[in-house]
VMD Tcl script that draws the C-alpha trace (Angstrom):
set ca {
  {-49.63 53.36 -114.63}
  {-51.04 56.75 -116.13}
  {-50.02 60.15 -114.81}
  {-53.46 60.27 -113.05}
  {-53.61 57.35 -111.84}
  {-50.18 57.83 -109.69}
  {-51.47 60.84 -108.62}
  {-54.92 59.54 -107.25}
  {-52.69 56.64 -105.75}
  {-50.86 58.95 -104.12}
  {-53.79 61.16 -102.67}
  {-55.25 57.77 -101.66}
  {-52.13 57.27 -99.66}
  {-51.78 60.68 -98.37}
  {-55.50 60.71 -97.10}
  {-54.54 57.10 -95.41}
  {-51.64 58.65 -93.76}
  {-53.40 61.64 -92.71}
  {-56.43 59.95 -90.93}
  {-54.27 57.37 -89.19}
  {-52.04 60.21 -88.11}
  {-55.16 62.24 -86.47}
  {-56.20 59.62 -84.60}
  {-53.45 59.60 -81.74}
  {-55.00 60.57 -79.07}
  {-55.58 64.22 -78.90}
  {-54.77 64.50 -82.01}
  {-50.70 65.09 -83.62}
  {-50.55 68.25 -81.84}
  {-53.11 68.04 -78.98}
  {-56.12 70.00 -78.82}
  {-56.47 72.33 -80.95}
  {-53.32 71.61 -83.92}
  {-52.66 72.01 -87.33}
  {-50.48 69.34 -89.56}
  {-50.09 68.46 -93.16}
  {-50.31 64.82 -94.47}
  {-49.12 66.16 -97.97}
  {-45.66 67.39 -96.06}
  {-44.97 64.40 -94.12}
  {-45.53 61.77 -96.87}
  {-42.90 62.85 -99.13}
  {-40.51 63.14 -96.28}
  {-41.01 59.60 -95.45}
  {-41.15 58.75 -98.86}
  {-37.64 59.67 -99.68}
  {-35.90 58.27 -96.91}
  {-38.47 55.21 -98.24}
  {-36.08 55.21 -101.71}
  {-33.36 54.63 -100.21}
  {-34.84 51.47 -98.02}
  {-34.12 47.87 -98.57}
  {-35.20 44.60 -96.35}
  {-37.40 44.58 -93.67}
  {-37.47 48.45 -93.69}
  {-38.97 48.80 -97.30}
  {-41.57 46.76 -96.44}
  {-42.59 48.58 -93.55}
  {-42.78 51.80 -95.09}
  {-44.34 50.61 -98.21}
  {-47.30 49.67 -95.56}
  {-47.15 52.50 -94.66}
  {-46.57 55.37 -97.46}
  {-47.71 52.50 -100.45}
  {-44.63 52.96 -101.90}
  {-40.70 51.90 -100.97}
  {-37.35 51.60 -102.95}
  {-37.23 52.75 -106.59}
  {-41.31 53.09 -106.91}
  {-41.03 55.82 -103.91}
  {-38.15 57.47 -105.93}
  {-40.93 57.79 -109.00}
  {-43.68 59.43 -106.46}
  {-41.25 61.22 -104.80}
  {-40.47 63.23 -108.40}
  {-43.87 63.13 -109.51}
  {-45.34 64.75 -106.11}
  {-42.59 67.09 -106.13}
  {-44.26 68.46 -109.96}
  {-47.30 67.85 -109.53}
  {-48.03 70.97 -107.20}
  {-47.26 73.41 -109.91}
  {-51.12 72.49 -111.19}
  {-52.26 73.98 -107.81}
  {-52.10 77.95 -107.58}
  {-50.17 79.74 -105.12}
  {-48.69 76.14 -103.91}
  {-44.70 76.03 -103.64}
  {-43.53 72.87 -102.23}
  {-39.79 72.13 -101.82}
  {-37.30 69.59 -100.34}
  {-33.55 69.34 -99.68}
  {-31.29 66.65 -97.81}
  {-28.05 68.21 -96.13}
  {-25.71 65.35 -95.63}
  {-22.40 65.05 -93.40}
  {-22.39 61.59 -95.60}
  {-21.92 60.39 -98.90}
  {-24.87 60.11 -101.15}
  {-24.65 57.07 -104.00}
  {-25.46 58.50 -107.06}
  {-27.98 56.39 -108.41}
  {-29.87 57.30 -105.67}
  {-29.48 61.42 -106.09}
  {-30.26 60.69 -110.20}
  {-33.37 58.91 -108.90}
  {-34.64 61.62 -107.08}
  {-33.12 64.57 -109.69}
  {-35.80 66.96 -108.11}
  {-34.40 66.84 -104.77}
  {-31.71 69.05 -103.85}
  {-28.50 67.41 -101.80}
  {-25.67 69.44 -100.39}
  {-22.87 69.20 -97.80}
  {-24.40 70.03 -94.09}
  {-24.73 73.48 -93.05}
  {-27.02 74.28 -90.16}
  {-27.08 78.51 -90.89}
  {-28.13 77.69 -94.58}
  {-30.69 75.24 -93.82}
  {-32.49 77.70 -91.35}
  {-31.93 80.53 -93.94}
  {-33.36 78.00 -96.70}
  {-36.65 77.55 -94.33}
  {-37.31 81.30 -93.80}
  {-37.37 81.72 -97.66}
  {-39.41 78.99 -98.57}
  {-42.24 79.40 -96.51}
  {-42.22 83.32 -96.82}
  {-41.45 84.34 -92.98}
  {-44.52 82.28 -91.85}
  {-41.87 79.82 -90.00}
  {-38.80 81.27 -89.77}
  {-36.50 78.56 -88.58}
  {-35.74 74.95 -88.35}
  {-38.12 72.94 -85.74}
  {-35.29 71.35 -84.10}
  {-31.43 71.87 -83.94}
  {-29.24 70.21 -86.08}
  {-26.18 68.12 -83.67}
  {-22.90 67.36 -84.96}
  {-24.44 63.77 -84.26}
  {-26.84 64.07 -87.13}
  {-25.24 62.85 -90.70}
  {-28.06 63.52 -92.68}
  {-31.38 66.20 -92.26}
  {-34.01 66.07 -94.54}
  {-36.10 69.11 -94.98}
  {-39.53 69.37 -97.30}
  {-41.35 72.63 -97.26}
  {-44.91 73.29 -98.60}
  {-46.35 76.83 -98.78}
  {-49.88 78.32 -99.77}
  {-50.86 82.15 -100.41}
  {-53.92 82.42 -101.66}
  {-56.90 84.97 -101.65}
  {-60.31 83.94 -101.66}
  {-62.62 84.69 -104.63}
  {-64.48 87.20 -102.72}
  {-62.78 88.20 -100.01}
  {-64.83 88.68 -96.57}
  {-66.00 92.81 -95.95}
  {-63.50 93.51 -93.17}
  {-66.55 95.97 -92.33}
  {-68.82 92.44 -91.09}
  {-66.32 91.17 -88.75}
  {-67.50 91.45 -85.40}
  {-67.47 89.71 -82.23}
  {-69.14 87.04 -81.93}
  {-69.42 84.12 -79.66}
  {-67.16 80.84 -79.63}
  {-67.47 78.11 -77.28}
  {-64.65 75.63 -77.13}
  {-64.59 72.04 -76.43}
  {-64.98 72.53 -72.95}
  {-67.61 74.43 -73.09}
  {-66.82 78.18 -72.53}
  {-67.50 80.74 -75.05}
  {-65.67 84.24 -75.65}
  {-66.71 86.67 -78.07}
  {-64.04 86.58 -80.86}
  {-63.59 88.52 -84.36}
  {-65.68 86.43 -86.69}
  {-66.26 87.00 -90.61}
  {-69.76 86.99 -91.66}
  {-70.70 86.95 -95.59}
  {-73.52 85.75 -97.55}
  {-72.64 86.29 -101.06}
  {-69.44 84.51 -101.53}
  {-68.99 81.95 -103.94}
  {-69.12 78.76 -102.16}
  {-70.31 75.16 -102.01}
  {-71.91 73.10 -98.87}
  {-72.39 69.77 -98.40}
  {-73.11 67.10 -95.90}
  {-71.21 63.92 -94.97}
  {-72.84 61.87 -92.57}
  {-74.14 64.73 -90.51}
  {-70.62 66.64 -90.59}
  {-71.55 69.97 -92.64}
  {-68.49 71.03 -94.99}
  {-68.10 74.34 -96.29}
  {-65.81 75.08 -99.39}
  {-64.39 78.53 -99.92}
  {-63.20 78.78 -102.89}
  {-59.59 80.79 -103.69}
  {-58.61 82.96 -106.71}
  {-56.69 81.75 -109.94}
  {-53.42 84.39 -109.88}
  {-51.73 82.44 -113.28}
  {-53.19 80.98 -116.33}
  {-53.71 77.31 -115.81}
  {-53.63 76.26 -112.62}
  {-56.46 75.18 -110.70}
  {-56.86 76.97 -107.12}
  {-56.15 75.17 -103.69}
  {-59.62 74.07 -102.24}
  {-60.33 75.51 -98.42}
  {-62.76 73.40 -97.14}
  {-64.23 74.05 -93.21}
  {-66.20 71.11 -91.72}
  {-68.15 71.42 -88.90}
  {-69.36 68.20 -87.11}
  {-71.95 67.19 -84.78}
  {-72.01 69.22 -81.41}
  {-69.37 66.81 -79.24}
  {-67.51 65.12 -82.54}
  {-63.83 65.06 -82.50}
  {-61.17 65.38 -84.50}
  {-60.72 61.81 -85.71}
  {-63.78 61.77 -87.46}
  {-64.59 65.27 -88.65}
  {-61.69 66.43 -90.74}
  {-61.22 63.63 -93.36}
  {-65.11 64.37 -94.28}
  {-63.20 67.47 -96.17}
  {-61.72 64.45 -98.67}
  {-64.75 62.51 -99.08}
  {-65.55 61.06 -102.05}
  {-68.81 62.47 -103.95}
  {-71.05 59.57 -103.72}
  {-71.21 59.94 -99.96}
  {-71.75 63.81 -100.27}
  {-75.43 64.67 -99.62}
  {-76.16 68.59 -101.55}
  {-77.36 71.48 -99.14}
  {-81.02 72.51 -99.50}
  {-80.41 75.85 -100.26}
  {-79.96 78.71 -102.83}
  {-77.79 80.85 -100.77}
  {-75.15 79.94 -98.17}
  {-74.03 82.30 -95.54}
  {-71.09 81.62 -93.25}
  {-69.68 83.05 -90.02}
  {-65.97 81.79 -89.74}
  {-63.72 83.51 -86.79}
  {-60.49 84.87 -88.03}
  {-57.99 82.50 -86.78}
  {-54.16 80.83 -86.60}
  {-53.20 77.72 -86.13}
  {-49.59 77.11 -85.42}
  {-48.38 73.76 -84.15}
  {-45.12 71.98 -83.91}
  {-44.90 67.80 -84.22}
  {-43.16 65.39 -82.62}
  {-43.91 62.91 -85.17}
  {-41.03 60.43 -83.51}
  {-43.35 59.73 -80.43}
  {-46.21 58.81 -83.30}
  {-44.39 56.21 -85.53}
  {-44.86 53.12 -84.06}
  {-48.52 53.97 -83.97}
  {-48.39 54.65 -87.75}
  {-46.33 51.32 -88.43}
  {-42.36 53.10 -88.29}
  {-40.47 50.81 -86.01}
  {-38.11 48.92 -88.08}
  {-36.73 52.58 -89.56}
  {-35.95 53.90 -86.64}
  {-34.29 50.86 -83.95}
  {-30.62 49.80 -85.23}
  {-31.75 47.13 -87.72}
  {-32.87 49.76 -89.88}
  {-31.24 49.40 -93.45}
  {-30.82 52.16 -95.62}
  {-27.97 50.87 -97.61}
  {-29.25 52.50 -101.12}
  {-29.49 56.26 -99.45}
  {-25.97 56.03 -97.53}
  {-23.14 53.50 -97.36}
  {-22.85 54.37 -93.69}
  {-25.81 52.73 -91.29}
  {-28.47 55.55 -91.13}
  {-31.94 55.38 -88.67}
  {-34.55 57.78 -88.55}
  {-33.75 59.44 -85.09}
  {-36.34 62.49 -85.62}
  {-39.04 63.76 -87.19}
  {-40.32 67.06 -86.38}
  {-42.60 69.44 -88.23}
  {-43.95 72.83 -87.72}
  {-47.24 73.65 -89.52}
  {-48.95 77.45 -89.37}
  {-52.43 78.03 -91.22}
  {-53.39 81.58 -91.15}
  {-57.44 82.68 -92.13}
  {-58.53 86.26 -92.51}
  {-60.90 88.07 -94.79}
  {-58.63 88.41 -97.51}
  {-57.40 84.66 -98.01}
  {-55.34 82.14 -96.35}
  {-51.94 81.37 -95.72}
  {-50.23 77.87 -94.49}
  {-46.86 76.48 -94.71}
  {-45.37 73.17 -93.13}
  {-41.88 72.52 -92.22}
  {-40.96 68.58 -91.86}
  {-37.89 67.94 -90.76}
  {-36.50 64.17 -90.86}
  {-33.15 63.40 -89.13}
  {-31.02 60.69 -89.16}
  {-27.79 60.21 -86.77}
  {-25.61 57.51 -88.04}
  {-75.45 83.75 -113.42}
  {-79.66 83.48 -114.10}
  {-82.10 85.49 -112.28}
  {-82.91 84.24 -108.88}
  {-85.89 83.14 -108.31}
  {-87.42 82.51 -104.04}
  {-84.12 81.04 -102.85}
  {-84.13 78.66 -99.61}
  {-81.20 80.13 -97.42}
  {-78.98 78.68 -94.62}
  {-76.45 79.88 -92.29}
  {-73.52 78.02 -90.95}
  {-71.77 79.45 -87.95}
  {-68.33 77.90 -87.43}
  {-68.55 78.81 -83.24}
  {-67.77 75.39 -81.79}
  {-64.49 73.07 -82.63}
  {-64.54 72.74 -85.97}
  {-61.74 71.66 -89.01}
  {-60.52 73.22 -91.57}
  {-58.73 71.20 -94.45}
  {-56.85 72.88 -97.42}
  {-56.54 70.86 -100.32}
  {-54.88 70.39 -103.67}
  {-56.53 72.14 -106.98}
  {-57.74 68.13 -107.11}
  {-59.62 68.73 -104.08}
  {-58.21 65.28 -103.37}
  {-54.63 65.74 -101.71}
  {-54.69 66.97 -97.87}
  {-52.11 69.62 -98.06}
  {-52.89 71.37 -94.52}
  {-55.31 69.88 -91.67}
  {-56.65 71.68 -88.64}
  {-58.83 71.43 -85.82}
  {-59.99 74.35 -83.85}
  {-60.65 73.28 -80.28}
  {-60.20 76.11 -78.66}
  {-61.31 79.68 -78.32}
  {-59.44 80.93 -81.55}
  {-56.23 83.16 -81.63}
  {-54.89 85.18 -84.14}
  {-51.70 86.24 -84.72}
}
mol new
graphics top color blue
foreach p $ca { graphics top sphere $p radius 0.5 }
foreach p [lrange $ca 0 end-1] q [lrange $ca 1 end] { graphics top cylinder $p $q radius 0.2 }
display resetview
């Protein structure tokens, strides 16, 4: 398997994972949320490496990948985001347990060290810049192993919104009231609209900061009045043949200034994503851990923060485990984002779902 093929195998299974995951009911967070099928994948997916049995074949259902192939996509994912600017992902086990060491040398890019609960919330607050600043759950004597993966995004857009055209403008939420909130308002900036079955996606494109690297991809998709967020947000990732070109010359967009901020409890979700083996007794992790490990949590805190200069996200997942040319007329159209709407923030592929929102109600910032 090529280098690009692995990584389109793994978008493919990321994008899977993402749009089975958005389709509990209310979505992972509940109204309006924020997650990020590119964090919880790899966290999985390590935990997957160490499987054997029953339980690898779950998870490989699940993630597309178990036992020594999920060690391979574990290290490749873990590189891969240096080709997207202002993207630092990260991940770390802390262990009260030992760790075989064919199964650390598998996974060289992952980081393993003896348990300590002040250092993992300190190792948090650093990798995602302040944005989260500690651990979405507590760490118990009871837990002999915590697996932590961080992604984290800074990124300014190419032309930033004039601070001087926000205003307030009008939102109204999925029930149906509107408030006047700040909203950004440009019609010069350099970016691309589409269609996807009648959902309208808007790309706003970031800056390139070093040499090389290919931007992340902020995409906002707005579906028909009354859509949800099952079907609106994986239009972001679809493929090109089923894209249908705006007809216009020049795009103008009115996008409120907004945070999203929502924590997980992705252990209520698993059965409904196909974890049940993993985490009940029979679970058998015998490559990660000589002792008998289960997943007993998984928790993860995701923030996504949008203002005229750029946008910033990071995701914690925590996994536990007790035991140029001269214009000529131009056609023009305007897109107000002020109903529920989605915002996904992909890879420098445009193909990996690093961050994905839905804004149900009247936005906050903060």
């Amino acid at each position: 398997m090529t280098r690009e093929t692995g990584s389109a195998t793994r978008a493919g299974a990321v994008q899977r994972l993402g749009e089975r995951w958005i389709r509990e009911p209310a979505g992972p967070g509940g109204g309006s949320f924020v997650c990020s099928p590119a964090g919880l994948w790899p966290a999985l997916a390590v935990v997957a490496a160490g499987a054997r049995g029953e339980t690898a074949d779950e998870l490989r259902a699940v993630l597309g990948v178990a036992e020594r192939e999920a060690a391979d996509a574990v290290t490749a994912g873990v590189r891969e985001p240096a080709a997207t600017d202002a993207l630092g992902v990260a991940t770390r086990v802390w262990t009260r347990v030992p760790v075989p060491r064919e199964y650390r040398e598998a996974l060289a890019d992952i980081g393993f060290g003896p348990m300590d609960a002040a250092g993992v919330y300190a190792w948090v607050r650093e990798a995602t810049g302040g944005l989260i600043e500690r651990l979405p759950l507590d760490i118990s004597d009871e837990m002999l192993l915590v697996l932590v993966n961080v992604l984290a995004l800074k990124a300014r857009w190419e032309e930033p919104f004039e601070p001087g055209n926000t205003e307030d403008r009008p939102f109204t939420d999925a029930a149906g009231e509107s408030r006047a909130v700040p909203t950004m308002y440009g019609t010069r900036g350099p970016w691309d609209g589409w269609t996807v079955r009648g959902t309208h996606v808007v790309e706003l494109r970031c800056r390139t900061e070093r040499g090389g690297a290919a931007p992340a991809r902020v995409r906002l998709v707005l579906g028909e009045p009354g859509a949800g967020a099952a079907d609106v947000p994986p239009a972001a990732w679809a493929p090109q043949a089923v894209r249908t070109r705006l007809d216009a010359d020049v795009l103008s967009v009115a996008v409120p200034r907004f945070t999203l901020r929502t924590n997980v409890q992705v252990t209520d979700q698993l059965p409904a994503l196909g974890v049940r083996v993993a985490t009940s007794a029979a679970a058998d992790f015998a490559w990660m851990s000589p002792e008998r490990l289960r997943i007993s949590q998984v928790v993860q805190e995701t923030v996504v923060k949008v203002a005229e200069e750029g946008v910033r996200a990071a995701a914690v997942t925590v996994l536990a485990a007790p035991g140029s040319a001269a214009p000529g007329p131009q056609r023009c159209r305007h897109i107000a984002f002020d109903r529920p709407f989605g915002i996904v923030v992909l890879d420098g592929s445009g193909e990996l779902p690093l961050f994905t929102g839905w804004q149900e109600d009247i936005p906050a910032e903060g």
